[in-house]
MMTF fields as JSON, N, C-alpha, C and O atoms, coordinates in Angstrom:
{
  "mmtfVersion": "1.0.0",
  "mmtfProducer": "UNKNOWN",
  "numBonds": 471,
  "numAtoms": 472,
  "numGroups": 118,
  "numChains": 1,
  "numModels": 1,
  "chainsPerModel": [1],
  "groupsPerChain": [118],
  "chainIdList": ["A"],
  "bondAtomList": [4, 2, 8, 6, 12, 10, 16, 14, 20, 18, 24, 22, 28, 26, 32, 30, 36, 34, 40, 38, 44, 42, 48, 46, 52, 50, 56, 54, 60, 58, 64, 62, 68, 66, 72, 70, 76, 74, 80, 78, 84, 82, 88, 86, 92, 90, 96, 94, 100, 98, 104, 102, 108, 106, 112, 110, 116, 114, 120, 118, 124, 122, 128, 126, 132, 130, 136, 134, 140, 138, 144, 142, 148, 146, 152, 150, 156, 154, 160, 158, 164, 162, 168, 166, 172, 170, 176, 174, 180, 178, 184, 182, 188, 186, 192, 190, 196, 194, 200, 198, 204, 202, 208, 206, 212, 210, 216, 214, 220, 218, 224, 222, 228, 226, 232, 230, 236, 234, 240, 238, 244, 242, 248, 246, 252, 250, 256, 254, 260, 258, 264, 262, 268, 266, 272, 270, 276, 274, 280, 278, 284, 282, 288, 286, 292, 290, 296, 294, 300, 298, 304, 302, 308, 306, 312, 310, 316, 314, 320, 318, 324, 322, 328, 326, 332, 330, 336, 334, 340, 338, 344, 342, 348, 346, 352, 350, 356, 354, 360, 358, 364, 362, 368, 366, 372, 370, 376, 374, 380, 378, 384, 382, 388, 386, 392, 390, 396, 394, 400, 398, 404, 402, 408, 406, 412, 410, 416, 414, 420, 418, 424, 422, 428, 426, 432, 430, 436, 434, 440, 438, 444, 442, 448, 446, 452, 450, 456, 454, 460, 458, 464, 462, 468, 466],
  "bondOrderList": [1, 1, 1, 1, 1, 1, 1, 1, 1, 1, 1, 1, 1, 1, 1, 1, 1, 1, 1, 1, 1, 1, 1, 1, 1, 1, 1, 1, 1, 1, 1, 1, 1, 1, 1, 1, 1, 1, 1, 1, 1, 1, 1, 1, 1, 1, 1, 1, 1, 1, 1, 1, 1, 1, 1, 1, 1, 1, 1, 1, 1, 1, 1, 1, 1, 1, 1, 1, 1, 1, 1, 1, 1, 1, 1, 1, 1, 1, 1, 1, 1, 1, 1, 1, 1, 1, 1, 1, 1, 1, 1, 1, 1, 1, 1, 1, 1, 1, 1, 1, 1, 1, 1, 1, 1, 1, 1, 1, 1, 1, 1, 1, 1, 1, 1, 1, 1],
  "groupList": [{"groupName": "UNK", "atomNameList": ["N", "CA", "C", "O"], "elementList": ["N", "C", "C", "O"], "formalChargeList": [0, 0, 0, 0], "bondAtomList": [1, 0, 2, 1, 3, 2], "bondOrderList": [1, 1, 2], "singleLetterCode": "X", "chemCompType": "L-PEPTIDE LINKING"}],
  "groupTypeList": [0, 0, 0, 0, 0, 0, 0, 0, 0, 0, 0, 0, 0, 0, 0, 0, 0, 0, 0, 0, 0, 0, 0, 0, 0, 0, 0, 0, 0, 0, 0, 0, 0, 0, 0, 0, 0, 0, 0, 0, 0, 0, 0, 0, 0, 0, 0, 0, 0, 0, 0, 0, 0, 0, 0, 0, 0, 0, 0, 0, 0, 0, 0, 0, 0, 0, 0, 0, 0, 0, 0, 0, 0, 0, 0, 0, 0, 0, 0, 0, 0, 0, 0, 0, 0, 0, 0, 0, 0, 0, 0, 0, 0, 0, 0, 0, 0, 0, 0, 0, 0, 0, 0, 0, 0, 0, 0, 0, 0, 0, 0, 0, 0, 0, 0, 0, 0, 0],
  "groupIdList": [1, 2, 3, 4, 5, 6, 7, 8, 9, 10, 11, 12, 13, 14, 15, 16, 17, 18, 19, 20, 21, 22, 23, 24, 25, 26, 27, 28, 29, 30, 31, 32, 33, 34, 35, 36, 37, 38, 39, 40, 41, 42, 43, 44, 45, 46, 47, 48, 49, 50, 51, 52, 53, 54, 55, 56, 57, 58, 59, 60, 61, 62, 63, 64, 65, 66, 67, 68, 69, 70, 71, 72, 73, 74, 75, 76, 77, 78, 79, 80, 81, 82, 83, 84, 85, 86, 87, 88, 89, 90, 91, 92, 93, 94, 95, 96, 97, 98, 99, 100, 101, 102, 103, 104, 105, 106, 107, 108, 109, 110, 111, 112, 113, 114, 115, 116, 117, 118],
  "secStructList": [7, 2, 2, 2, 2, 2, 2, 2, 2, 2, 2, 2, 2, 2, 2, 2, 2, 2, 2, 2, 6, 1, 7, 7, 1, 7, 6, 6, 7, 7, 7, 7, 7, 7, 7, 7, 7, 7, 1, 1, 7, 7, 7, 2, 2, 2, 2, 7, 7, 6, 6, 1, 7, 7, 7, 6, 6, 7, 7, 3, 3, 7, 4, 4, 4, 1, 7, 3, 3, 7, 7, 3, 3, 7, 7, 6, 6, 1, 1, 7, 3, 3, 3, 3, 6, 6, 6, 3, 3, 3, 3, 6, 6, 1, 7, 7, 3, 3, 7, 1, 1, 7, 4, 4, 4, 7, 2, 2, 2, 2, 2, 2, 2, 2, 2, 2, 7, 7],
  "xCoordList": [-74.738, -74.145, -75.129, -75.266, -75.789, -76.954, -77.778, -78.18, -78.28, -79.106, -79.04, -79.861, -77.943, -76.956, -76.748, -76.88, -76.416, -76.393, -77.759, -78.05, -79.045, -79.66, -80.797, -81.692, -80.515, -81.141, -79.917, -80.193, -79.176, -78.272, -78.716, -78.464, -79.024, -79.631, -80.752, -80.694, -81.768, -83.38, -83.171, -83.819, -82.164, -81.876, -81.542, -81.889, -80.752, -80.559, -81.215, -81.0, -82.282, -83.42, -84.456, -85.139, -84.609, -85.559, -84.963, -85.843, -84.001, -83.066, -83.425, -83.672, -83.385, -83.118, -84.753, -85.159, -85.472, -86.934, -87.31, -87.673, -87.195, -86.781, -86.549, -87.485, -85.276, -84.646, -85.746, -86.14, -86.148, -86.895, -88.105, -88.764, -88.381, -89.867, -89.826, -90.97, -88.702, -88.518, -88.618, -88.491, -88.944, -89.065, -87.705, -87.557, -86.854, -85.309, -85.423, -84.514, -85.983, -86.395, -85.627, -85.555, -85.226, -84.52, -85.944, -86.789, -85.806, -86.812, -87.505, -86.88, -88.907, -89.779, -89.943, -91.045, -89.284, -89.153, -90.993, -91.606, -91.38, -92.912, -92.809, -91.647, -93.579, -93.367, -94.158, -95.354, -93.199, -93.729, -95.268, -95.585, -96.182, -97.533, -97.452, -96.606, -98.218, -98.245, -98.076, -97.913, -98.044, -98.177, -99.665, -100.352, -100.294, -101.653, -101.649, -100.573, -102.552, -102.578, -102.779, -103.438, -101.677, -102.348, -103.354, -104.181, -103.718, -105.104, -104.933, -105.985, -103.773, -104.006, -103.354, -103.086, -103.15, -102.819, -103.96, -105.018, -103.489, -104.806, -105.117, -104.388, -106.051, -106.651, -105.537, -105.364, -104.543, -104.154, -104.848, -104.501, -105.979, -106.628, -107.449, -107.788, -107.545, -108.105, -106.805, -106.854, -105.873, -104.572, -104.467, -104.97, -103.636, -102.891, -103.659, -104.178, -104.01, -105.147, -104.632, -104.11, -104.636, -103.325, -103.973, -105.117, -103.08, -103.805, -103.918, -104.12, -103.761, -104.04, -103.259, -103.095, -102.64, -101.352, -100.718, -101.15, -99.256, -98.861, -98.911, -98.799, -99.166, -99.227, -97.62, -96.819, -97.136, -95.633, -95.168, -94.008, -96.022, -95.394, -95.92, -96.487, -95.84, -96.494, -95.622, -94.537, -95.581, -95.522, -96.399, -96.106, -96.906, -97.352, -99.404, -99.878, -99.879, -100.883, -101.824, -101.095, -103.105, -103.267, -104.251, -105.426, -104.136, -104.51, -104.71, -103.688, -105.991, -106.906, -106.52, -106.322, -106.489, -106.437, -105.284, -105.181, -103.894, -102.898, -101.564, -102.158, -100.882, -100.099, -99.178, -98.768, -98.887, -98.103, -97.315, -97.784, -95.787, -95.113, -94.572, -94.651, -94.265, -93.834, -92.42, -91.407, -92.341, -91.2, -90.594, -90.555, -89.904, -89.279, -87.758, -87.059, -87.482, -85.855, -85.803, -86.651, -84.563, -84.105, -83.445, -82.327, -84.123, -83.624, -82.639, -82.787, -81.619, -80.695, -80.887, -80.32, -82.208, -83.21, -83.318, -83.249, -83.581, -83.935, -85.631, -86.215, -86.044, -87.218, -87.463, -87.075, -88.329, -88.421, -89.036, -89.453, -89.336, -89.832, -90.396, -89.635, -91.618, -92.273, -93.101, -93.601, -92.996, -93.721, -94.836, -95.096, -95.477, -96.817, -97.378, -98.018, -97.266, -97.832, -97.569, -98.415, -95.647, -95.244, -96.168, -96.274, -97.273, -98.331, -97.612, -97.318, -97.306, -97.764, -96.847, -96.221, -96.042, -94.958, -95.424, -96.354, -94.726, -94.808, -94.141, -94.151, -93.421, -92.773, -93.556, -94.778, -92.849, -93.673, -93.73, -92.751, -95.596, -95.968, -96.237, -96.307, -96.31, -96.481, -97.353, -97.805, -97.721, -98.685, -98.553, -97.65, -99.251, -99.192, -99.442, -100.481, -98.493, -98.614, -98.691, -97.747, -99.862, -99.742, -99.317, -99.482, -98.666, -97.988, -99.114, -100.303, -98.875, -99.148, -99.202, -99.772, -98.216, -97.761, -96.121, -95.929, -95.601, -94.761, -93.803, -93.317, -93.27, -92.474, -91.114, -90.706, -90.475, -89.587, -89.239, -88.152, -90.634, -90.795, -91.776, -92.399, -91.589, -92.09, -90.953, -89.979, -91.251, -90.368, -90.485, -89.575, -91.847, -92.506, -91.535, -90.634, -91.715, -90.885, -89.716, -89.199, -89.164, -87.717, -86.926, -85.775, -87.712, -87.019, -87.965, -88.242, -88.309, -88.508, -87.479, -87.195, -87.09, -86.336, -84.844, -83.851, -84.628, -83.141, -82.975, -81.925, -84.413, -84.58, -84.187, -83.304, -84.84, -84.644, -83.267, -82.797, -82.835, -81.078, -80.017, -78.79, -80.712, -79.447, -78.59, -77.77],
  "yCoordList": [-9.711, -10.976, -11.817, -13.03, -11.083, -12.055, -12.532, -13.68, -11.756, -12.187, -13.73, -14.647, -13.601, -14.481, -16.071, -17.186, -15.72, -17.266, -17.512, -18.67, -16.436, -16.689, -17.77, -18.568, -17.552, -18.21, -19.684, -20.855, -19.318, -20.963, -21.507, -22.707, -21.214, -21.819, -22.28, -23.496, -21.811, -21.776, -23.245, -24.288, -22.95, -24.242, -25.176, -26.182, -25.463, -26.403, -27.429, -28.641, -26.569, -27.004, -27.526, -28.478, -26.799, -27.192, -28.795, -29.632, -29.084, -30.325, -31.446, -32.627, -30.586, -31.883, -32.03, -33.155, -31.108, -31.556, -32.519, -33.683, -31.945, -32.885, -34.273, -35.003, -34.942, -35.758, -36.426, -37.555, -35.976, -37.088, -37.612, -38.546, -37.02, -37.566, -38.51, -38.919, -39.463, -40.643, -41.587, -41.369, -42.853, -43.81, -44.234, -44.616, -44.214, -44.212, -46.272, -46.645, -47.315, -48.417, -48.86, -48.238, -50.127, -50.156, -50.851, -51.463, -50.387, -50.647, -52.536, -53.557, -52.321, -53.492, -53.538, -53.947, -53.282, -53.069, -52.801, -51.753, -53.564, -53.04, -51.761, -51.408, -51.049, -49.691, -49.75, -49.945, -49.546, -49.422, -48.828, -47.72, -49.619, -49.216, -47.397, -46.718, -47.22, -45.652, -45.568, -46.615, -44.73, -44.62, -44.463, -43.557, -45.475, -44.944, -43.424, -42.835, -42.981, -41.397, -42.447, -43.487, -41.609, -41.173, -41.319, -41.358, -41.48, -41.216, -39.803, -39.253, -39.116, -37.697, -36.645, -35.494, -37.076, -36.386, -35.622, -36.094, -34.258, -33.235, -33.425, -34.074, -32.928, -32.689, -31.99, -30.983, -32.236, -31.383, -29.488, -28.342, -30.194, -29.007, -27.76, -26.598, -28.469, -27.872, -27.06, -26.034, -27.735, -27.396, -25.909, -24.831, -26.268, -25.508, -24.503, -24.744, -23.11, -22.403, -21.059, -20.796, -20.074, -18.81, -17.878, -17.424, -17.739, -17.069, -18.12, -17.789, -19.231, -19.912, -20.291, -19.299, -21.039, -21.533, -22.121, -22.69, -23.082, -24.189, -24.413, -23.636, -26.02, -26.75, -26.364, -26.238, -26.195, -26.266, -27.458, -27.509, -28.845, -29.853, -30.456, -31.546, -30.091, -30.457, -31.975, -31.489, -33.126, -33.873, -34.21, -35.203, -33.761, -33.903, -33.683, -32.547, -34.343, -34.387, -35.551, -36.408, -35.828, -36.243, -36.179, -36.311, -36.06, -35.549, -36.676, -37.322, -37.172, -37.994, -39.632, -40.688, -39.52, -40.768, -41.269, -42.415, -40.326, -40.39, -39.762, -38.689, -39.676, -39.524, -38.967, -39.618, -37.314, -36.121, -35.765, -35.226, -36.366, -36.385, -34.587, -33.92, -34.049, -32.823, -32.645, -33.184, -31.857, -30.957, -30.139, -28.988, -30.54, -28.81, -28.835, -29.704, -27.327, -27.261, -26.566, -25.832, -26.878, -26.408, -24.563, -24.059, -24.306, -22.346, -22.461, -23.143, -21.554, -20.614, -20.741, -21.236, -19.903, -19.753, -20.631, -20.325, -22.383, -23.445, -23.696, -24.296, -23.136, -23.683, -23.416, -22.395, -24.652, -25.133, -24.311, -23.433, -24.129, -24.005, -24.833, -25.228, -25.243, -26.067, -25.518, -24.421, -26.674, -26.107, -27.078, -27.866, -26.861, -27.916, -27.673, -26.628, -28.431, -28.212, -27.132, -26.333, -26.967, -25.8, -25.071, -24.903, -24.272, -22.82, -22.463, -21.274, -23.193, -22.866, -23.048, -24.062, -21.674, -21.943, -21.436, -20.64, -21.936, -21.337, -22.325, -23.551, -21.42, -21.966, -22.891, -22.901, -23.829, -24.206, -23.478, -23.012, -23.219, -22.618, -20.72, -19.651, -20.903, -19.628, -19.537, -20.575, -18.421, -17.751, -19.019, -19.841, -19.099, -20.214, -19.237, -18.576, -19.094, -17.8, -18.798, -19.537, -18.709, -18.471, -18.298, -17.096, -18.901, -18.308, -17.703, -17.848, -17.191, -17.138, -18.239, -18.481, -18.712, -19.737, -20.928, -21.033, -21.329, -21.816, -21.278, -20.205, -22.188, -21.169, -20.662, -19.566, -21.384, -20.707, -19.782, -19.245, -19.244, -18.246, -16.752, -15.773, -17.073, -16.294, -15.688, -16.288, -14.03, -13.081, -13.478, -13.652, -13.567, -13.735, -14.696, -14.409, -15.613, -16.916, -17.079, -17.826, -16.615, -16.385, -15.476, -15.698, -14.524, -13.581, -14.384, -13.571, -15.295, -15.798, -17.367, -18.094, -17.651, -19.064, -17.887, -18.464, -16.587, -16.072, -15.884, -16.163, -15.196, -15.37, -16.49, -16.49, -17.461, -18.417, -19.451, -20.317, -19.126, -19.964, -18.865, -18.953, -17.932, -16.539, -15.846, -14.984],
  "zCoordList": [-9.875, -9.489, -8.681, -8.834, -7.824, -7.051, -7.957, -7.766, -9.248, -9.702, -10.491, -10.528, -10.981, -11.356, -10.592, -11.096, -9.347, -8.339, -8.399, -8.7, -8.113, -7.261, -9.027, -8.747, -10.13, -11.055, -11.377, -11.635, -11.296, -10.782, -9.353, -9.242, -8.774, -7.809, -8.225, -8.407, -8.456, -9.114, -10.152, -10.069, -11.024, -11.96, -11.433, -12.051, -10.117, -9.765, -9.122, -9.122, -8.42, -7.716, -8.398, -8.019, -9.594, -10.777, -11.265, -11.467, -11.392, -12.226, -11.262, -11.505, -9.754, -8.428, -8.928, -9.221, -8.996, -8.511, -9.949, -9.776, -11.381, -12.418, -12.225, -12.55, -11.665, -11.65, -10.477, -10.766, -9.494, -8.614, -9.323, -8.866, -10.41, -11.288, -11.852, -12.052, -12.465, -13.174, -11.75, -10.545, -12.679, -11.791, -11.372, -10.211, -12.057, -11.554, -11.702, -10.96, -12.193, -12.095, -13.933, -14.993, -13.502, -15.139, -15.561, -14.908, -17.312, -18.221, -17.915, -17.629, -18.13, -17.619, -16.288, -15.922, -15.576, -14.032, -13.239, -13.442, -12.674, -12.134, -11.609, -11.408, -11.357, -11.199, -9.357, -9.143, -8.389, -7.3, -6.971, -7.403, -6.194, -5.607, -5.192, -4.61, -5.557, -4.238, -3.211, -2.586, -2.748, -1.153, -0.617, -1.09, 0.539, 0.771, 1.52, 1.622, 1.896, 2.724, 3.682, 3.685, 4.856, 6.576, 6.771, 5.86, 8.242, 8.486, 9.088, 9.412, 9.294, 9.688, 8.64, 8.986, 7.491, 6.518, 5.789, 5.372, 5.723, 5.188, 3.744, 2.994, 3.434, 1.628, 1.27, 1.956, 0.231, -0.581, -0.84, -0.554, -1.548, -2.231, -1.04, -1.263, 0.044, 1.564, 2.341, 3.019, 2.056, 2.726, 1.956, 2.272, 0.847, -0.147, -0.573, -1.663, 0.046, -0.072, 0.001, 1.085, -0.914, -0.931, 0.263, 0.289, 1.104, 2.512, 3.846, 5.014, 3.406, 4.677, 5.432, 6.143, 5.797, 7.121, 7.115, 8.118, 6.696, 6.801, 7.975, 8.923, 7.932, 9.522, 10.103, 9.177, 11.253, 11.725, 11.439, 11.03, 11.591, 11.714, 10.097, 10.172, 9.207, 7.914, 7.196, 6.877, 6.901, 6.525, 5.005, 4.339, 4.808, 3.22, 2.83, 2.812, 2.691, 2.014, 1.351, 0.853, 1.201, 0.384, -0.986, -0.646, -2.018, -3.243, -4.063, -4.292, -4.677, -5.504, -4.558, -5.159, -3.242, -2.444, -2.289, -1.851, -2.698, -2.852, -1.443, -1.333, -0.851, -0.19, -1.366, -2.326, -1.022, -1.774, -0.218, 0.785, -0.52, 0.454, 0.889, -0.143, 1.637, 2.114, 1.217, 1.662, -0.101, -0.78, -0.212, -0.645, 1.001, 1.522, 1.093, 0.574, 1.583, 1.572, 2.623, 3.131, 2.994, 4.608, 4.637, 4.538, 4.729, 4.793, 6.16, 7.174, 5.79, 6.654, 8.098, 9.072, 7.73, 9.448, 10.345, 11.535, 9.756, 10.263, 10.49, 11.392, 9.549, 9.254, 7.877, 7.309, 7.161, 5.729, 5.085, 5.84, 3.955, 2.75, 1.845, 0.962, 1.81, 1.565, -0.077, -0.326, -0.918, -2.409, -2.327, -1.417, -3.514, -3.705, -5.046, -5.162, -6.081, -7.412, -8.02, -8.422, -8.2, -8.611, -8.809, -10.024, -7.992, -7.715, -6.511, -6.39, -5.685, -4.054, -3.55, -3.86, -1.978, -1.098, -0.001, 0.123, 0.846, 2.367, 3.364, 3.257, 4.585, 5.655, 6.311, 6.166, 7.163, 8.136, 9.144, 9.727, 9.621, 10.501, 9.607, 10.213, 8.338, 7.988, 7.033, 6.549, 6.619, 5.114, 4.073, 4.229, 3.29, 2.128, 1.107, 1.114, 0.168, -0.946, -2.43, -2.71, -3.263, -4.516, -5.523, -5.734, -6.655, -7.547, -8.847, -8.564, -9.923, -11.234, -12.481, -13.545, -11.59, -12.655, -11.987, -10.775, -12.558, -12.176, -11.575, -11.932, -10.238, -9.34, -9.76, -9.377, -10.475, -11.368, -11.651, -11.44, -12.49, -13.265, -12.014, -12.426, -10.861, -9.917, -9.241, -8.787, -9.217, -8.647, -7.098, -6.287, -6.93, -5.46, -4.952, -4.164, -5.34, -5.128, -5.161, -4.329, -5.856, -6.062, -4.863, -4.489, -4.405, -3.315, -2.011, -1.129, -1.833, -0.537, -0.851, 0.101, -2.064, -1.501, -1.457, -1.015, -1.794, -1.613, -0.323, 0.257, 0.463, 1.81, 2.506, 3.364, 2.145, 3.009, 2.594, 3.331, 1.348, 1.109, 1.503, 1.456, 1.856, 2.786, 1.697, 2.012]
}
């Protein structure tokens, strides 16, 4: 049965994260500027490093001159869970772990967001 919620859960999160990718803008519509980066926003690719640290106070990134806003979800515990280029998770203030491949499809991953959705 856990296994069960815990991949209805996984789908749902997958759909939310899905659904924020359209421009959500009706057709012809200009397509909003980017966001510039911070001036204290880290490298993406410097950050996101399997073994290394999330910042505690992590707010996002920036990647090809771009501002990659902070993906978290709020765990149980009261501290986040943060993804990054479906590869990569970790708390704030913790380990930054690696995937194989898409987090989805990661056991790893899957028993740290069951962790952290309780």
């Amino acid at each position: 049965m856990a296994t069960k919620w815990r991949h209805l859960t996984v789908a749902a999160v997958a759909a939310l994260a899905v659904s924020g990718c359209g421009s959500g803008s009706e057709p012809g519509a200009a397509d909003p500027e980017p966001e510039r980066p911070g001036e204290a926003a880290p490298d993406c690719a410097a950050l996101w490093v399997d073994g290394g640290t999330l910042p505690e106070e992590y707010d996002g990134c920036v990647a090809d001159g771009v501002l990659v806003e902070a993906d978290g979800f709020p765990c149980e515990f009261g501290i986040p869970l943060f993804t990054y280029a479906d590869r990569y998770y970790a708390v704030a203030g913790g380990r930054i772990n690696e995937t194989d491949g898409p987090l989805a499809n990661s056991e790893q991953y899957l028993n740290a967001f069951d962790s952290c959705a309780g």
